[in-house]
C-alpha positions in Angstrom: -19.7 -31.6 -13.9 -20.1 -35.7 -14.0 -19.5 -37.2 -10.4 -15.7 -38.3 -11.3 -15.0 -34.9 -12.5 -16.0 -33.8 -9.3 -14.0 -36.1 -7.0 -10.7 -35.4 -9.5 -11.4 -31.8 -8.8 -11.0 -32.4 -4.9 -8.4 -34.5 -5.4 -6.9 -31.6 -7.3 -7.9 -29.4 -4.9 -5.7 -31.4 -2.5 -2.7 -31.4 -4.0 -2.3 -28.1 -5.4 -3.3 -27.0 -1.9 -0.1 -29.2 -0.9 3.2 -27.0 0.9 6.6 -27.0 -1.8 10.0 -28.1 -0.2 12.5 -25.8 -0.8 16.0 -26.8 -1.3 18.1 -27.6 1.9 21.4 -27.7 0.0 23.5 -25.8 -2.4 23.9 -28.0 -5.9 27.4 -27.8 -7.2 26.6 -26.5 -11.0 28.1 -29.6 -12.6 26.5 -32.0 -10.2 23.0 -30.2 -11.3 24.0 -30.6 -14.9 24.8 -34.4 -14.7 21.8 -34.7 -13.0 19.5 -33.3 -16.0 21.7 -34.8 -18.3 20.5 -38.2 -16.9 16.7 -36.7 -17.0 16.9 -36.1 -20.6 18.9 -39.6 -21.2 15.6 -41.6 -19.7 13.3 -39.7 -21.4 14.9 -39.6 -24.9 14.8 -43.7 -24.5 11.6 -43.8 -22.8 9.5 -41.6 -24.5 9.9 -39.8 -27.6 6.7 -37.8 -27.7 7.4 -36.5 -24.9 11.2 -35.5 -25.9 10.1 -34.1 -28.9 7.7 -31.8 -27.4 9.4 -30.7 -24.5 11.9 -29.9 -26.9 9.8 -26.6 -27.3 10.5 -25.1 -24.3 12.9 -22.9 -23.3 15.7 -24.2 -22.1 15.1 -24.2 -17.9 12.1 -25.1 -18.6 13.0 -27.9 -20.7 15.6 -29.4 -17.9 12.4 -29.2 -15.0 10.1 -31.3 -17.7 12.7 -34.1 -18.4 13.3 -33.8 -14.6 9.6 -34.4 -13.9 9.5 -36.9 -16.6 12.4 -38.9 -15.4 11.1 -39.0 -11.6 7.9 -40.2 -13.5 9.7 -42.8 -15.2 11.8 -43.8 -12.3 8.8 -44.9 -10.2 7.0 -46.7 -12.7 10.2 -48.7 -12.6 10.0 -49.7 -9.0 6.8 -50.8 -9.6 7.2 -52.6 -12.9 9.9 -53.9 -12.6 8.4 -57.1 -10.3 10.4 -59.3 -8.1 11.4 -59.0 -4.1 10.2 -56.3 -1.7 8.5 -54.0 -4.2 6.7 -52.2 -1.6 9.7 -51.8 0.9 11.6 -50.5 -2.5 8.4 -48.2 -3.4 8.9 -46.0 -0.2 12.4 -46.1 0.0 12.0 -44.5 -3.8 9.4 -41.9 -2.0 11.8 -40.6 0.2 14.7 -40.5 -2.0 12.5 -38.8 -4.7 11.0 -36.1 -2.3 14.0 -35.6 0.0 15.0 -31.3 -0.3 18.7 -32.6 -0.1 19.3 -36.1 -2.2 23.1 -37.0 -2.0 24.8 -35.4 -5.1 25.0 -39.3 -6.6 21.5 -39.5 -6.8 21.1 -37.8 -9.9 17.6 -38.2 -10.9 16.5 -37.3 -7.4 18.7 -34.7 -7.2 17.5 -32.9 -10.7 13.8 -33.3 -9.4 14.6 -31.7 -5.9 16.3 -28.4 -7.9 13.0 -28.4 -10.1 10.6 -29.2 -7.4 12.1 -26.1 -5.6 12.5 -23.7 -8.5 9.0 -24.2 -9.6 7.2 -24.2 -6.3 5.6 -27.7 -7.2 3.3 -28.9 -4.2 4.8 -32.2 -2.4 1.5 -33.2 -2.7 1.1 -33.9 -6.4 4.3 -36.0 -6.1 3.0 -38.3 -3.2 -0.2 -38.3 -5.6 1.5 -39.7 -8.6 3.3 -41.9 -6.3 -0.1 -43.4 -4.6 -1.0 -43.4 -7.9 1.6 -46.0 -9.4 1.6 -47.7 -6.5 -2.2 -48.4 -7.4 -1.1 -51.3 -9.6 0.1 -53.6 -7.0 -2.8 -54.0 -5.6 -5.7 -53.5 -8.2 -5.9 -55.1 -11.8 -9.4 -54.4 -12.6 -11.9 -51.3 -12.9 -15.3 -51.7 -12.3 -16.2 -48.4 -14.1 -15.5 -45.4 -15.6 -15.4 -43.1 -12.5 -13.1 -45.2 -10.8 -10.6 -45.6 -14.3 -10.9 -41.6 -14.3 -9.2 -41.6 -10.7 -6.8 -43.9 -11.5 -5.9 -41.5 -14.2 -6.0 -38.7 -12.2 -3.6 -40.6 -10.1 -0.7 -41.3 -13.0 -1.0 -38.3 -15.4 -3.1 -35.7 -14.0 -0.7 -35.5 -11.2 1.9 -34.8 -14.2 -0.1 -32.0 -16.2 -0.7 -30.2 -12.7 2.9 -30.5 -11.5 4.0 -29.6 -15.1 1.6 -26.7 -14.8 3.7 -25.4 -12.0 7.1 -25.7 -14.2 5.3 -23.8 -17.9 3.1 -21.2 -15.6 -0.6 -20.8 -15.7 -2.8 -18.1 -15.1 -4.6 -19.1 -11.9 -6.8 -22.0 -10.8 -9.4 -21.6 -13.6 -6.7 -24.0 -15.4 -6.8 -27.1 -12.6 -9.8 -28.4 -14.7 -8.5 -27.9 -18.0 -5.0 -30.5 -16.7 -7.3 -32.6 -14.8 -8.7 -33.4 -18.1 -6.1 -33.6 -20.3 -3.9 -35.9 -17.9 -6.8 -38.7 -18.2 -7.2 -38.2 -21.8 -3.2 -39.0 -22.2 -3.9 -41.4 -20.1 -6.5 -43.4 -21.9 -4.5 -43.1 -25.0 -1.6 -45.7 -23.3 -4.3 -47.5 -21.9 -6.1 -48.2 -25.5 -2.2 -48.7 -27.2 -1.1 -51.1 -24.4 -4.4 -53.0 -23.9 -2.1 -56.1 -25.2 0.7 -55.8 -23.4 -1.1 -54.9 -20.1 -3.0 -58.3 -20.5 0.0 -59.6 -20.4 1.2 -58.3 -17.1 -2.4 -59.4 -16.0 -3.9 -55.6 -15.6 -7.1 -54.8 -17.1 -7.7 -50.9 -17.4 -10.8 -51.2 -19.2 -14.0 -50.7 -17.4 -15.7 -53.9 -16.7 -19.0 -52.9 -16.9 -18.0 -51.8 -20.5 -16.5 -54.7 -21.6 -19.6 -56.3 -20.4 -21.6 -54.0 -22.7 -20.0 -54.8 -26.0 -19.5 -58.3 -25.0 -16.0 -58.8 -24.7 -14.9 -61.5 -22.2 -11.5 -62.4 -20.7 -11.3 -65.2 -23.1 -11.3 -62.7 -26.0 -8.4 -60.9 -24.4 -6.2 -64.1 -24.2 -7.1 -64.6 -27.5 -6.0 -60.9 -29.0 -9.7 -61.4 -30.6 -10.4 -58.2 -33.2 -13.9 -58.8 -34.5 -16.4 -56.2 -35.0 -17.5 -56.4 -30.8 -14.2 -55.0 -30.2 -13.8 -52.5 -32.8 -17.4 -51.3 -31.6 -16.0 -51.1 -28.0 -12.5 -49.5 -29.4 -14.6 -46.6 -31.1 -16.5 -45.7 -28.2 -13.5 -45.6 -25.9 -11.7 -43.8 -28.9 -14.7 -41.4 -29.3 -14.8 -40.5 -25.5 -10.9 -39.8 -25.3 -11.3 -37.1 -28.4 -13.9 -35.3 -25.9 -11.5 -35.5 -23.3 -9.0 -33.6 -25.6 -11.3 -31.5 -26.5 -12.7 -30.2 -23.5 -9.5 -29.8 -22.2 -7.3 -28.1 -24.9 -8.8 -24.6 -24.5 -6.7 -24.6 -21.0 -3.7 -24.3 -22.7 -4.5 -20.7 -23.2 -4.3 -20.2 -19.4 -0.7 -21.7 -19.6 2.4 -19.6 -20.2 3.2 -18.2 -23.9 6.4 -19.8 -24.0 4.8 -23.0 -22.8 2.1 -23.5 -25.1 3.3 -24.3 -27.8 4.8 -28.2 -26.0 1.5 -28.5 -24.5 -0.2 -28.2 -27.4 2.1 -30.9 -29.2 1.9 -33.2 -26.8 -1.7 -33.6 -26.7 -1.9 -33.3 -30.3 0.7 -35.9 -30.5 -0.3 -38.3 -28.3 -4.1 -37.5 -29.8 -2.9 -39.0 -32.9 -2.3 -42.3 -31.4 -5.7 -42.6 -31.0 -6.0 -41.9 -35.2 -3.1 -44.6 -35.3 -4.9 -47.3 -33.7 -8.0 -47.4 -36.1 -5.8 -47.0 -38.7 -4.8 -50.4 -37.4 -8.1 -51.7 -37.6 -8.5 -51.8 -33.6 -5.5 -54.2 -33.3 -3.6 -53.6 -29.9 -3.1 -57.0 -29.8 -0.5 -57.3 -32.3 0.4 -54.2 -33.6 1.7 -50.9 -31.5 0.4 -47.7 -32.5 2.7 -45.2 -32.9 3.5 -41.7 -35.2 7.1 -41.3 -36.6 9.5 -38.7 -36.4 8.2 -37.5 -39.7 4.8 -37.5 -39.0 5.4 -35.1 -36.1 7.1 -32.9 -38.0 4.8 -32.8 -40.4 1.5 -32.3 -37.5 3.8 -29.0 -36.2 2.6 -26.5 -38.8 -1.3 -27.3 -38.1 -0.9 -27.7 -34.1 0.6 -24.2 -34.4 -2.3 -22.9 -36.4 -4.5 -24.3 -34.1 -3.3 -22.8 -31.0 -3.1 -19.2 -32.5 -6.4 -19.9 -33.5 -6.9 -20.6 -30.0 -5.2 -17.9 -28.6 -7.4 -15.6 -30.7 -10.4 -17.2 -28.9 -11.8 -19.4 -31.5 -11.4 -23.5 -31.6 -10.4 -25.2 -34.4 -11.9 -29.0 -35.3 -9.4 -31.2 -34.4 
C-alpha cells in the first residue's frame, strides 16, 4: 500500500472503530415518513445518479441511503452556502445532525438519527464527513496527491463506509475496498467541477501536478483547453479508472441485495469520467453528464459485470 493508502486506512480504522447512538426517542410513524420523504426530495433535485441507483435497493434500505445522502447534502449546504457565521452555523448543524433525539420538525435530522440507529453507523464517520466539508473553509489548494486522497477520504469515503453499514458487508476485509471507491467518486466531481470550483476560488488539483503539465493559474481563469491540459486531464482521468478498479471487487463483500446500487453508482459515476473526454477535456464550459437513457441503457452490462464478479472473475471495464 502507497503512504496515503495507509493513512486513509487509519483514518478508517478510526471511525469504524467509532461507538453508534442509539435512538433516545420513539418516532411517531408519520413523522419518520415525512422525514424520508424530505430525504428523497433533496436527493432527487440534488443528485440523480445517486437517485437512480439507490433506487435498487430494497425499500428500508433505500429510505437509510437518501437519509445519508440528504445529511450529506445538508452540510455541504452550510458550508457552501457563504455569508455570516458559517462556522457558528457548521456546529450548530453538527449537533442537530448527530443528536439521538432531533425535535420531530427537524426532518432531515430526524430521518438520519432513525437510520444512524437502525444501521449501527459509527458517530465517528459522521464527525469525519463533517471535518471533512468543513475542510473547505479553510484550505483552497493541495500540494499533492496524498493530501487530495485525504481530503477525499474526508467527503466520500466517510459516505461509502457509513453506507457500508446501511447495505451490509462481510467483515473489515471490505474497509479498503470503500476507502477506494469513495476517492475515486470523489475525483470524478473534482475533474467535472474543475470550472465551477475555480470559480468559488478552490483548487482540488494537486499543485505539484499542475506544475508538471504546465498549467498555471492564469490558464484556469482563462478556461484554457490546449493539448497541456488534455495531457494533464488524461492522467488524472487514467488514475481515477485504477481507483475504480481496484476497488470494485469489494462490492462482492457487500450484501446481495446491495450490490447491485453499488455497482451502478460507480459504474455511473465512472462514466463521467468517459463523458468528459468525450468533451474534449472541456470542464470549463461544458458539464459532463449521462442522461436518463444512457443509464438505462449501462444497466444490462453493469449487471453482467457484477455476476461476472460474483463468479470470481473481473470484467474490463
Amino acid at each position: 500500500m502507497s503512504s496515503w493508502e495507509n493513512h486513509l486506512q487509519r483514518l478508517a480504522d478510526e471511525g469504524m472503530s467509532g461507538s453508534a447512538t442509539a435512538s433516545g426517542v420513539e418516532i411517531e410513524p408519520a413523522a419518520l415518513d415525512r422525514a424520508f420523504a424530505r430525504c428523497d426530495a433533496i436527493t432527487r433535485e440534488h443528485s440523480k445518479t445517486f437517485y437512480f441507483a439507490s433506487a435498487l435497493l430494497p425499500k428500508a434500505k433505500r429510505r437509510g441511503a437518501r437519509a445519508l445522502y440528504a445529511f450529506c447534502r445538508e452540510t455541504d449546504d452550510v458550508v457552501d452556502r457563504g455569508g455570516g457565521d458559517i462556522v457558528r452555523r457548521l456546529d450548530e448543524w453538527r449537533r442537530r445532525a448527530l443528536a439521538p433525539a432531533p425535535s420531530p420538525d427537524d426532518l432531515v435530522p430526524l430521518a438520519w438519527a432513525y437510520t444512524r440507529a437502525t444501521y449501527r453507523i459509527p458517530d465517528r464517520l459522521a464527525e469525519q464527513l463533517i471535518e471533512g466539508v468543513a475542510r473547505d473553509l479553510s484550505q483552497t489548494r493541495y500540494t499533492d496527491f496524498s493530501q487530495l486522497a485525504e481530503y477525499c477520504y474526508g467527503v466520500a469515503s466517510t459516505v461509502g463506509l457509513m453506507s457500508m453499514h446501511i447495505i451490509g458487508f462481510a467483515g473489515s476485509e471490505a474497509v479498503p475496498y470503500a476507502v477506494k471507491m469513495g476517492v475515486a467518486l470523489q475525483m470524478t466531481n473534482i475533474l467535472r467541477d474543475v470550472g465551477e470550483d475555480w470559480q468559488h476560488g478552490r483548487v482540488y488539483l494537486p499543485q505539484n501536478e499542475l506544475a508538471q503539465f504546465g498549467i498555471a493559474d492564469n490558464d484556469l481563469a482563462a478556461g484554457r483547453v490546449d493539448n497541456r491540459w488534455r495531457r494533464l486531464m488524461r492522467f488524472q482521468i487514467e488514475r481515477t479508472h485504477r481507483l475504480y478498479d481496484d476497488s470494485w471487487p469489494g462490492i462482492a463483500l457487500l450484501h446481495r441485495d446491495g450490490q447491485f446500487s453499488i455497482a451502478a453508482a460507480a459504474d455511473l459515476y465512472r462514466a463521467i469520467l468517459g463523458a468528459i473526454e468525450a468533451n474534449g477535456c472541456d470542464v470549463f464550459r461544458r458539464r459532463a453528464h449521462i442522461g436518463f437513457a444512457g443509464k438505462v441503457l449501462r444497466l444490462p452490462r453493469i449487471l453482467r459485470r457484477l455476476r461476472s464478479l460474483r463468479r470470481g472473475r473481473l470484467i474490463a471495464y
